[in-house]
C-alpha positions in Angstrom: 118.8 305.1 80.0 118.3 308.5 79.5 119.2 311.7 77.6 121.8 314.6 79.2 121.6 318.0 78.4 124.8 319.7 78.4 124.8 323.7 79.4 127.7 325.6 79.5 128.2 328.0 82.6 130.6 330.4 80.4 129.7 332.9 77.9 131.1 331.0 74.7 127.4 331.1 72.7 127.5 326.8 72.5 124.0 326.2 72.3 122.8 322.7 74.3 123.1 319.3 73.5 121.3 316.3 73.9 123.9 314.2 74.3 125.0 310.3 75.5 128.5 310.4 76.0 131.2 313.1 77.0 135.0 312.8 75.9 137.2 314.9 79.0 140.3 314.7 79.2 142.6 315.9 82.6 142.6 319.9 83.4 139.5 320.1 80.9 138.0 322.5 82.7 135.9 324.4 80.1 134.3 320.9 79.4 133.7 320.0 82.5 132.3 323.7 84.0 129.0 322.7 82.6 125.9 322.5 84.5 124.3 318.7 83.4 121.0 317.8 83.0 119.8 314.2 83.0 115.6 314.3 81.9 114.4 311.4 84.5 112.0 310.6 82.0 112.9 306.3 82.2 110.9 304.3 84.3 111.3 304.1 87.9 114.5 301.9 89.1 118.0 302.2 89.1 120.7 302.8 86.4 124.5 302.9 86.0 125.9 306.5 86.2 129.7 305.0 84.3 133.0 307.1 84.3 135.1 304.8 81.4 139.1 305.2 82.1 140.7 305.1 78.9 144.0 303.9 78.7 145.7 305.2 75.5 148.0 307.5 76.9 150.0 305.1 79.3 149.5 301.4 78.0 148.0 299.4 80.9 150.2 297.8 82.6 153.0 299.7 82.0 155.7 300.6 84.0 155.7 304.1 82.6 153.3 304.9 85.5 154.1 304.0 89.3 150.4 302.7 89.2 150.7 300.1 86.7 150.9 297.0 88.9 147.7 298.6 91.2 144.0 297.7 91.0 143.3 300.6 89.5 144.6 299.1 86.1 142.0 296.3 86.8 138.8 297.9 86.4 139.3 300.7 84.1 135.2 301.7 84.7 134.2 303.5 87.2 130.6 303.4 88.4 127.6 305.1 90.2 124.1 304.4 90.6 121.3 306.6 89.6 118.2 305.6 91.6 114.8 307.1 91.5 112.8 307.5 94.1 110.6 304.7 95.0 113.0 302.2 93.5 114.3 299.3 95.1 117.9 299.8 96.4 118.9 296.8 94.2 122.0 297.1 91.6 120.8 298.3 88.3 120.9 296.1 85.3 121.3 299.1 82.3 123.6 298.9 79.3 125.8 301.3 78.9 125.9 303.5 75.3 128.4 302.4 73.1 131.5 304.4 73.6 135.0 304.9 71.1 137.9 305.6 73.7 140.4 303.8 71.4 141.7 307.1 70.2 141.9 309.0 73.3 140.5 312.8 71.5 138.5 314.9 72.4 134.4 315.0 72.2 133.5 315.5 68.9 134.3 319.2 68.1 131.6 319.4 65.8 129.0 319.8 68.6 130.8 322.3 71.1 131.1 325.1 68.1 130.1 328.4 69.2 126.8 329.9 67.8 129.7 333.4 67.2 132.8 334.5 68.5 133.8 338.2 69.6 136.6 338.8 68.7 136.1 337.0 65.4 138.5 333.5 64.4 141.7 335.2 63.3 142.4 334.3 60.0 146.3 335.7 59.7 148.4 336.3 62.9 151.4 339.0 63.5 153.2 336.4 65.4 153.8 332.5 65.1 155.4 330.5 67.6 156.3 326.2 67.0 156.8 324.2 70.5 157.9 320.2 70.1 157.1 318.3 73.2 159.1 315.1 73.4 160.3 312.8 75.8 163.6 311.8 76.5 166.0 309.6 79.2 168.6 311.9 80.4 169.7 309.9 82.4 166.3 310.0 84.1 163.1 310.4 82.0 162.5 314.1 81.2 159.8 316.0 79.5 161.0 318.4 76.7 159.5 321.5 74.6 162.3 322.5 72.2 164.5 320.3 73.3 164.2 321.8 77.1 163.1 320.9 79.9 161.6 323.6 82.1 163.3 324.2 85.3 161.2 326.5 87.7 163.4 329.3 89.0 161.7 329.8 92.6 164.0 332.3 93.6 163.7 334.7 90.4 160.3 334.6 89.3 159.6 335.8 85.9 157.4 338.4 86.4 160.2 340.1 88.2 162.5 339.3 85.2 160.2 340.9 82.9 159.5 344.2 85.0 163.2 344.6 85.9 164.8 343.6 82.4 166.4 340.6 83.8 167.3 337.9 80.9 166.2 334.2 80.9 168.4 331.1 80.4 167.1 328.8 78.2 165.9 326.9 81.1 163.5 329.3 81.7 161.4 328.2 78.3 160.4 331.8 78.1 159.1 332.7 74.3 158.4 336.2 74.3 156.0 338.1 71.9 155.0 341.7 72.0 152.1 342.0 69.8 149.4 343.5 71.7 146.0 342.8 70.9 147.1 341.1 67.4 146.8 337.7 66.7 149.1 335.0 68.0 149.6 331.2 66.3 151.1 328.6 68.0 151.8 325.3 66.3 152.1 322.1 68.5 154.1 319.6 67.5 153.5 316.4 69.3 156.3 314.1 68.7 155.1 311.4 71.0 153.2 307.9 70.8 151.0 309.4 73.3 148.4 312.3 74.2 148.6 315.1 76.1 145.8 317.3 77.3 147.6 321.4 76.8 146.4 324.0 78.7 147.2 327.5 77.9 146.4 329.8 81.0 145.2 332.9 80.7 144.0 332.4 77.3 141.6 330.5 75.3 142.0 330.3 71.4 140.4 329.0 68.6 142.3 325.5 67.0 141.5 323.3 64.1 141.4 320.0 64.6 145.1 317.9 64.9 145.9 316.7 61.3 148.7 315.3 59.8 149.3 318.8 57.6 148.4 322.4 58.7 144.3 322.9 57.8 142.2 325.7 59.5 138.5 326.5 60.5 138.2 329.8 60.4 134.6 329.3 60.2 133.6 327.5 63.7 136.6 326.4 65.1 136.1 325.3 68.9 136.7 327.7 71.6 138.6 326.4 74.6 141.5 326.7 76.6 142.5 323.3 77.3 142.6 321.0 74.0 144.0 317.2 73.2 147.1 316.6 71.5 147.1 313.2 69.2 149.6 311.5 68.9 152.2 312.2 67.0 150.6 315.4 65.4 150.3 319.2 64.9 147.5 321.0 66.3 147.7 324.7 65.8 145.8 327.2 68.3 145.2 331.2 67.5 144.6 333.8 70.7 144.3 337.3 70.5 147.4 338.9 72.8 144.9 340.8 75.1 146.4 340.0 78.5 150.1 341.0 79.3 152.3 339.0 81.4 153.7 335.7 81.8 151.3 332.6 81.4 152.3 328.9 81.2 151.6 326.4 78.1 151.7 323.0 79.7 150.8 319.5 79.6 147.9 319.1 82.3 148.7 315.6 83.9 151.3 316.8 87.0 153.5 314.6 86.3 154.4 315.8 82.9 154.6 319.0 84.8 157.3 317.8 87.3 159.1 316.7 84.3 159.2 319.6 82.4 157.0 319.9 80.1 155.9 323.3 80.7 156.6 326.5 78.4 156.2 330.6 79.7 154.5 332.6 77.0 155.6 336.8 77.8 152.6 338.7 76.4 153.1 342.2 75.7 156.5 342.7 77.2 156.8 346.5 76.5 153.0 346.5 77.9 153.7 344.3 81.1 157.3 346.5 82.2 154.8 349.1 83.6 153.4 347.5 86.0 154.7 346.9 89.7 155.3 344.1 91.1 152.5 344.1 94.2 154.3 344.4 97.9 152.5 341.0 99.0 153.7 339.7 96.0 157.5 340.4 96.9 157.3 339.3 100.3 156.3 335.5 98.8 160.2 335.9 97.4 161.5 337.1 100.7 159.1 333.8 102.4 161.0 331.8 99.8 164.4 333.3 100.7 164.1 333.0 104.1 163.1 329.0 103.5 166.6 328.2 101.6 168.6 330.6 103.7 
């Protein structure tokens, strides 16, 4: 075995770890943007580089997935092999570190808190905003925040919405907010009996860890844009609105996209109705015009 030193490539001050394990979860990619460091300092042979598949979020062998009767529900581990030079290409007989997957959260937060954050944690916010994700058959199985299901309008984007002073349907899942540069809270209420790994684009907030009732770090939260949701339970995240326009809150495994399970955020309205809409920009709708005409 050997130790892994963990760097991040971002500016977020976390300091490096030694580490023997790393929790990721889909779309995770200020987790996995890190440059890694293995110290060869074992012996010379070969040893089991392992990639454990946990299965939490869709029960194995469930026909929630299209995969479930596959072989990739057989072997849930996947496996390299790190060989040093001069070793025998034989298959390596290493044990593997013990590893907790059975409650499918992220790595610890305790060790990816930044040394300080600029701006500082907000510890009050000048607008709050509560999205339930939920699942529902209706008839067919559809993803919900609020009770709606996100339907992408292709041939009315919102950006054009905003800058014109169009209105949204409540298909749309548009929440609006025009607080720039205060602080903005959004509570996550996961309903389900299942994770979800949210992404909020654009942005990355501080958020205390999910709990069963509302309890805040403001002293060294984590820092990340893409966070796990437990199961059944509220996770609440805090962002500065610094950065007008429109910018999806989703669930990052696609499917759960395709479903619906997708909110727009509209940052700064007032802010975000000066701009204009770039020419090459509007020719994409005319592109998409032309392909439904």
């Amino acid at each position: 075995m050997a130790s892994i030193w963990l760097r991040t490539l971002k500016s977020y001050g976390i300091p490096e770890l030694s580490i023997a394990n790393l929790e990721t979860n889909t779309g995770q990619g200020d987790i996995v943007h890190k440059v890694i460091i293995i110290n060869a300092d074992q012996q010379i042979g070969n040893y089991w580089i392992r990639a454990n598949m946990s299965s939490c979020s869709i029960p194995r062998g469930s026909p929630d997935t299209i995969n479930y009767n596959t072989r990739v529900f057989d072997n849930m581990n996947i496996t390299g092999i790190l060989r040093y030079e001069g070793a025998p290409e034989t298959i390596p007989t290493s044990e593997a570190y013990p590893a907790d997957l059975s409650d499918c959260t992220d790595h610890d937060p305790t060790t990816l808190n930044p040394v300080s954050l600029t701006p500082s944690v907000p510890t009050d916010y000048a607008k709050r905003l509560l999205l339930e994700i939920s699942v529902r058959a209706n008839p067919v199985l559809v993803a919900l925040i609020n009770n709606s299901s996100m339907v992408m309008d292709f041939y009315h984007p919102s950006n054009e919405k905003v800058i014109e002073g169009a209105g949204f349907v409540t298909s749309d899942n548009a929440y609006s907010y025009d607080v720039p540069n205060q602080p903005v809270e959004i509570i996550l209420n996961n309903t389900e009996r299942r994770t979800h790994p949210f992404h909020l684009a654009s942005e990355e907030g501080s958020y205390s860890q999910p709990l069963s009732s509302l309890k805040y770090d403001f002293n060294n939260p984590v820092f990340r844009d893409t966070l796990t949701l437990k199961e059944q339970s509220l996770t609440a995240i805090r962002y500065y609105a610094d950065n007008p326009g429109v910018w999806l809150i989703h669930c990052h495994i696609e499917w759960h996209v395709e479903m619906g399970m997708v909110a727009q955020l509209i940052e700064s309205p007032s802010e975000f109705k000066k701009l204009t809409i770039p020419k090459d920009v509007l020719e994409l709708c005319n592109v998409k015009d032309e392909e439904n005409s």
